[in-house]
N, C-alpha and C positions, 0 to 999 in steps of 0.2 A: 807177560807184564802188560798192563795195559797202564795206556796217559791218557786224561783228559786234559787239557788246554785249563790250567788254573788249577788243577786239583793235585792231590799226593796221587804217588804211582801205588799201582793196586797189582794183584793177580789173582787169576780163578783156580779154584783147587774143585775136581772131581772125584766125588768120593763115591762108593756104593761096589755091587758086589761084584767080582769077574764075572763078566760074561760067557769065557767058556766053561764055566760050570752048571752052566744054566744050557744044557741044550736042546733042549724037548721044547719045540714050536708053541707059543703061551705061556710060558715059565717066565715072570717077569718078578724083578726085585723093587723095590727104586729106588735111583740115583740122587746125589744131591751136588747144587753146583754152588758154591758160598766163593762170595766176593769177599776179600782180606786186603787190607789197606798196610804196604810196606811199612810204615813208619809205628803202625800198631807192632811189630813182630821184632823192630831192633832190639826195643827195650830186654826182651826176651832169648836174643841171638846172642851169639861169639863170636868173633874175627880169628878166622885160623890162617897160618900162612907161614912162611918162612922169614925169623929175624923181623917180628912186629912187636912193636914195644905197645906198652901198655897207652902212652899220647897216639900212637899212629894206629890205635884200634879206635880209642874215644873218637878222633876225626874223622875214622872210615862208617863207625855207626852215625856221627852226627849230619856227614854228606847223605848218607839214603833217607837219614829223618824227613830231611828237607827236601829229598828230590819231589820234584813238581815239573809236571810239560812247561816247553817252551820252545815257541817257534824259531826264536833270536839262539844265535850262534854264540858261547862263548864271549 
């Protein structure tokens, strides 16, 4: 996960082909690295867990919609 200072929390996803299937010295695929922004992928996610109701999921996706860096504590 990565934070920038004012922005949504993001993470990098690397895609592309194993490597150990490729093992002959020149045999190249290529890879792809795409940046995703957390609060794009709630709308799309589930909240799994034990004993969560349906208000204590809407609050757990509505807390990551909104995470954002910050230097300040609580």
């Amino acid at each position: 996960t990565l934070l920038e200072r004012g922005r949504h929390a993001c993470y990098l996803v690397l895609t592309g082909p194993d490597g150990r299937q490729h093992a002959e010295l020149g045999e190249t695929d290529p890879v792809m690295l795409t940046k995703r922004k957390i609060k794009d992928d709630v709308s799309e996610s589930g909240v799994m867990g034990v004993a969560v109701d349906e208000s204590s999921a809407k609050e757990l996706k509505e807390a990551f919609y909104r995470l954002r860096f910050s230097d300040g504590l609580f």
